[in-house]
C-alpha positions, 0 to 999 in steps of 0.5 A: 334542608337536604336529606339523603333520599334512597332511590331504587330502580323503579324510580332512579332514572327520575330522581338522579337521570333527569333530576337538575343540579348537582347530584351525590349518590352514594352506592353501599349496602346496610351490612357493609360497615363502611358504608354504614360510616359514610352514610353517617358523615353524609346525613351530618354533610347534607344540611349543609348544602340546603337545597344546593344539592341532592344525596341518593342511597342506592342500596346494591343488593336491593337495586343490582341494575343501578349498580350494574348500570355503573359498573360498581362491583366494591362499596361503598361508591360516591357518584358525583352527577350534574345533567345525568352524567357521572362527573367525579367518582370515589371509593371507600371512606372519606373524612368530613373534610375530603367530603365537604372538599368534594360536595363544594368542587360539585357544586362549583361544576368542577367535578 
């Protein structure tokens, strides 16, 4: 079963650089309501996927060079990874549906 791990900047090189397969990251903070709602509609998402693909939090306040790093200045923010490279990215709130839309392209290596 997936779970969304938090990954801060002592260990987010290992667990979304150098990580293999398809990797969601989703960049918010605990005080931002829609970040609050996306991280809700990704946990009921993750099991889904099983081991297909892995979901980080990074929390922008706790780890600001991550953010940096992407140039991510508004949240919440989805990055879309495979092989440490960002191939898809995504602003604000989305349905369950658009998510799962995205998750399945990702997967696919579409995105």
């Amino acid at each position: 079963m997936a779970d969304i791990e938090v990954a801060t900047e002592a260990d987010y090189e290992a667990k979304a650089i150098k990580a293999p397969g398809p990797i969601v990251v989703k960049f918010g903070s605990k005080t931002c309501g829609p970040c609050l709602l996306l991280s809700s509609a990704l946990k009921d998402l993750s099991p889904d996927y099983g081991d297909e693909v892995r979901f980080l939090d990074v929390d922008v306040e706790e780890s600001p060079a991550i953010a940096k790093r992407y140039g991510i200045v508004t949240i919440p923010v989805l990055l879309f990874m495979r092989g440490g490279e960002v191939r898809h990215r995504t602003m604000g709130n989305l349905t369950r549906g658009k998510l799962s839309q995205l998750i399945d392209a990702h997967i696919d290596g579409g995105q």
